[in-house]
N, C-alpha and C positions, 0 to 999 in steps of 0.2 A: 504494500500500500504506500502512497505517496508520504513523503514525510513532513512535517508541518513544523518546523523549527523553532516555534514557540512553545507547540506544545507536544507532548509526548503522550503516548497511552504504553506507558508500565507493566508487563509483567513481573512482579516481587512474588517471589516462590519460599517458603517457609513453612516444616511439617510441624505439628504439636503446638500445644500453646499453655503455658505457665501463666498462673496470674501474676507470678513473681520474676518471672524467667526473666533477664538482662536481653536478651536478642531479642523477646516479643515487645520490651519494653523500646529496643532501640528501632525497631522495623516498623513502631508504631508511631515514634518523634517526626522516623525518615520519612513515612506516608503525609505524615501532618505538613511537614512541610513542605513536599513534594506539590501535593496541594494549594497548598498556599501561593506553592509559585506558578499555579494555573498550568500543573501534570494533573492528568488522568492516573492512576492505579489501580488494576485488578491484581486479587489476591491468589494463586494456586497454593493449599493447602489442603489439610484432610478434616477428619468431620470434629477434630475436640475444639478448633478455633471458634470460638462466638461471634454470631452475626454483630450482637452488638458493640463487637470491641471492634469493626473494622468499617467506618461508618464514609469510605474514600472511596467505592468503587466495590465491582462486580466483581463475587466470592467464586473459583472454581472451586470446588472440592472432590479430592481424589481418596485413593483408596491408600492408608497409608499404615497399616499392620506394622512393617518395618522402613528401615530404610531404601533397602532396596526394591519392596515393592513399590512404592512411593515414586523411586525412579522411575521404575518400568510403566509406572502409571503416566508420571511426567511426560515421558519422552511422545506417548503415543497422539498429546494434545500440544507440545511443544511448535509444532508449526500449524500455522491456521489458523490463530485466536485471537485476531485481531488487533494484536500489541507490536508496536514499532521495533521493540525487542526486550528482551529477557534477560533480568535482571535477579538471577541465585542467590538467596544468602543460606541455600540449602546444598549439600552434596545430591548433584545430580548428575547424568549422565554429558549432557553438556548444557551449554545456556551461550548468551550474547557474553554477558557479565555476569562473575561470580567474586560473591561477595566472601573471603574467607574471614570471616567475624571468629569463627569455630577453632581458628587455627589450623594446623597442620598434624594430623592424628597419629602421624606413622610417627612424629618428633614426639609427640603427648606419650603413645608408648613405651617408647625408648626412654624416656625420664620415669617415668613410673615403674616400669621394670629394675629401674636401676635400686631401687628403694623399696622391692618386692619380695618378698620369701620364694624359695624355688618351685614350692605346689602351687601360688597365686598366677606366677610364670605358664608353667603346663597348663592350668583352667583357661587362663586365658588365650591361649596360642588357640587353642579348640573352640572359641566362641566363634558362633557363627557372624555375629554381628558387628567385632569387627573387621572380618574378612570383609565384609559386606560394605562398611565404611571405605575401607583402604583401598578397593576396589573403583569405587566412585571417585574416589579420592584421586587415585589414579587415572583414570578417567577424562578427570578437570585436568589438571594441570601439565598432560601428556597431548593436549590438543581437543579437550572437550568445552573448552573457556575460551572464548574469544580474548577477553580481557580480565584481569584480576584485579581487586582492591582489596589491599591489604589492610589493615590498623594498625601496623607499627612495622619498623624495619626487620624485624626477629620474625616475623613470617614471609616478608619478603624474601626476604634472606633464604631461609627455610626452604621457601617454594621452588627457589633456584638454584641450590644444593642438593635435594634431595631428588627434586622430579628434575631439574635443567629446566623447567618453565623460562622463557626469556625475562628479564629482569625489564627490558627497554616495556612490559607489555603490562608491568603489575605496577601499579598505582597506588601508592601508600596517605591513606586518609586516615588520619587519629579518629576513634571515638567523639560524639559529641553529649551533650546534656543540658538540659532547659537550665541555666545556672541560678537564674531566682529562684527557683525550685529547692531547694538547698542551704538559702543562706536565712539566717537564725532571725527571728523578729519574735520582740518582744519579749515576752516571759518563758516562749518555747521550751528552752532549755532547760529551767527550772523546774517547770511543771512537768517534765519528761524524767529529769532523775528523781524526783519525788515519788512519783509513778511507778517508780523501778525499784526504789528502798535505797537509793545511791544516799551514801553523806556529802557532805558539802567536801571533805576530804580524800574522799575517794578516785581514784582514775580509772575514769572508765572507760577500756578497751575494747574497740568494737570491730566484730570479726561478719562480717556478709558473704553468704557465698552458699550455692544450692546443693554444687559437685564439692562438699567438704573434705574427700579425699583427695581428689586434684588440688583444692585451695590452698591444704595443707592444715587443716583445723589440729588435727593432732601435735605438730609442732607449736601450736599456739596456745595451744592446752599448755602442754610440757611448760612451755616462754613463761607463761602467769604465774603457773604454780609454783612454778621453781621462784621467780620472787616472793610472792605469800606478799603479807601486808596490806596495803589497802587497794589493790591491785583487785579488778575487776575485771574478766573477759566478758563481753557479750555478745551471743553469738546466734547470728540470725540469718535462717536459710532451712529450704526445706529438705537437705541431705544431714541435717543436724536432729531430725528427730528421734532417732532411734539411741539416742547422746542421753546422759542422764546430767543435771545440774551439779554441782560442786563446792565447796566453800568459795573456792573463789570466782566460780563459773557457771554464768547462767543460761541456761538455751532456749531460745525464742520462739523457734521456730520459724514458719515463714510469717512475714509482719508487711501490711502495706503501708505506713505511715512512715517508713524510712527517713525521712527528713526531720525527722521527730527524733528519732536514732542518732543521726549524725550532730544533731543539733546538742543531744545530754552526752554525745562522749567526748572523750580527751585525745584519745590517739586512732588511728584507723592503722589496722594489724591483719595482712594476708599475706601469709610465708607460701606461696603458690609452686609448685611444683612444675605447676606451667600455665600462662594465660597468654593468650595473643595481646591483649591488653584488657584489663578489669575493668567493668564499666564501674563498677562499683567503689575502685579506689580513685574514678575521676567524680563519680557524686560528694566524695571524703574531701576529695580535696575543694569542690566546688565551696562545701561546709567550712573550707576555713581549718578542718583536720591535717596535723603533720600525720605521711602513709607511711609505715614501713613496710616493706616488698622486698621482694627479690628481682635478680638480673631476669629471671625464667619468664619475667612478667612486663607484654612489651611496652605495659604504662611508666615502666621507669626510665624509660629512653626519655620523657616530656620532664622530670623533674630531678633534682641537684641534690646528692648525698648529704646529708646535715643541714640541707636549707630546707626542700618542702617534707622533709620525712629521711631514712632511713633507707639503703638501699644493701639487702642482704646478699651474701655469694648467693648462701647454698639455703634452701628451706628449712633440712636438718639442724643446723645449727641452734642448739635450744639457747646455749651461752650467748652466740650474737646475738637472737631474738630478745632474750632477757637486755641485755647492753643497748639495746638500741628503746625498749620500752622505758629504760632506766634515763636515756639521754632525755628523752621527751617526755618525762614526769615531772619533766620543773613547769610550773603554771608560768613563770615571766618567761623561759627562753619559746614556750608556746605561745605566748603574746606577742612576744618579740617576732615571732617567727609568720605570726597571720598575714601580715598584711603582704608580705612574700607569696603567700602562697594562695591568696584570692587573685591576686595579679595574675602568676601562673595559671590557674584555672581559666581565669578570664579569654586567653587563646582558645575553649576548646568549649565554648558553645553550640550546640546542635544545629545552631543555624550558617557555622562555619560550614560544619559537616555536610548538611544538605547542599551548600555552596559547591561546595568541591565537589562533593558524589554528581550533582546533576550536569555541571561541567562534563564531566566523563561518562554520562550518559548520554548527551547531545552527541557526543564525538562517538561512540560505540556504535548509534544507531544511526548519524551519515554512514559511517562504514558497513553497517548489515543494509542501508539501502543500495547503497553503489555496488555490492557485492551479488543485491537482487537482482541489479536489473544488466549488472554483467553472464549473470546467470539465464536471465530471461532474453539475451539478444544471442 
């Protein structure tokens, strides 16, 4: 179909939907303002997504049991559907643009592995499911992606070490987030550690995150406890239920009021094992929170060892964890340290984000038209 360079009709492809999930959270900023800039969006998805959370355009829904059915479902509707082009933040078989939010899975194993018992190794080599990923995975970046967008350079990277995907072809766009959304007004934060049973002397450590084994919640455990004192973790996400509370640690579950969270705690703590980049530790920093992280995590590339947080080798390290929650317990060098790091955040608004992505959507879809209608002569 003819292209209209003002405006685009989107296909955004995304399976499952979390009410808490970080992708559905940020595929739903991306629509809002894809919109906004007078795009069309249709959604291909499968049936758990709610009509009413997707209020931008015409819902496909496929059959999405697993991942790979989900593909084989995709591909069969992939051409014909009226969209200028196709826009993944799903592993699929191929697409226009694939959005690697998810990271790099065959990299996610390899770090997991490495900090796995020998029977958790065997179980998993036999899953089917991630054959099924690495497969897809494979897939994209072997010639099933026209173009890639990454979130941080550590998946770029990734993408062109591991598959040789071309580097000149992947597009690195930071995460974004609505940043008023985050920052403290008023009483917020009082009436939030009151709520909690916080003292006025307490530090409250605060841990987000659904995949708590990838995040690294165990190492964050170990970090608090091992201080004791007035050390508080709190820990929120829905891979934490099956977690029991602790003197010094309390588990939340999953919580939609998150700004409320960020607002009563003192430090933001994800010893991540691996993240393409946390959306969760750029909401922290949006709040004005110093993050401590690790290198595995590609949101530490945006921010400064000892200025906006703490930047860890290795996740493991329960001693560095502790030292570095130790450095950011003083309330002045955290004072001191705010107005650094709303600045820092200030770069990484969602409406940069939608900037840039839609940029490299205009440009994807001249390329899938010139390509039509060289195909078509």
């Amino acid at each position: 179909m003819p292209l209209n360079r003002s405006q685009l009709t989107i296909g955004l492809v995304r399976r499952g939907h979390s009410e808490t999930g970080g992708a559905e959270a940020y595929l739903k900023r991306l629509a809002r303002g894809l919109s906004r800039a007078g795009q069309k969006a249709q959604l291909f998805t499968d049936a758990s997504w709610p009509a009413t959370e997707w209020p931008w355009g015409q819902i496909t829904r496929l059959r999405g049991e697993t991942a790979r059915r989900f593909a084989d479902e995709f591909e069969k509707v992939r051409e014909g559907n009226g969209c200028d082009l196709i826009f993944s933040l799903e592993r699929v078989w191929r697409c226009d643009v694939y959005r690697a939010g998810d990271g790099i899975h065959r990299s996610w194993l390899r770090r997991r592995n490495a900090v796995s018992s020998a029977f958790q190794k065997i179980t998993r080599a036999f899953g089917r499911s991630h054959h099924d990923t690495l497969d897809l995975e494979s897939s994209l970046f072997r010639g099933g992606a026209g173009r890639v967008i990454a979130n941080s350079e550590l998946v770029k990277r990734e993408a062109h070490e591991i598959y040789g995907y071309p580097e000149g072809k992947i597009d690195v766009v930071p995460n974004g987030v609505p940043l008023q959304e985050f920052r403290d007004t008023g009483g917020l934060r009082e009436t939030k550690r009151k709520n909690l049973g916080l003292a006025e002397e307490d530090i409250a450590v605060l841990f987000v995150g659904s995949g708590w084994e990838r995040k690294g919640l165990r190492f964050a455990r170990r970090g608090v406890e091992s201080l004791g004192g007035n050390f508080r973790l709190l820990v929120a996400g829905r891979g934490a239920r099956r977690l029991r509370d602790g003197k010094f640690v309390r588990i939340l579950g999953a919580v939609r009021d998150l700004p409320a969270f960020y607002a009563a705690a003192d430090i933001f703590l994800l010893p991540t094992l691996y993240d393409p980049f946390s959306n969760a530790c750029l909401e922290a920093l949006a709040a004005g929170l110093p993050v401590v992280t690790t290198r595995a995590n590609g949101f530490s590339e945006i921010i400064e060892d000892g200025v906006h947080g703490s930047i860890l080798q290795e996740p493991t390290g329960v001693e560095q964890i502790a030292a570095a929650l130790r450095y950011w317990s003083s309330a002045e060098r955290r004072a001191k340290a705010r107005p650094a790091i709303l600045q820092r955040a200030s770069r990484y608004d969602i409406s940069a984000n939608v900037a840039q992505t839609l940029t490299i959507l205009h440009q994807a879809a001249s390329a899938v038209a010139v390509s039509g209608k060289i195909r078509n002569t």
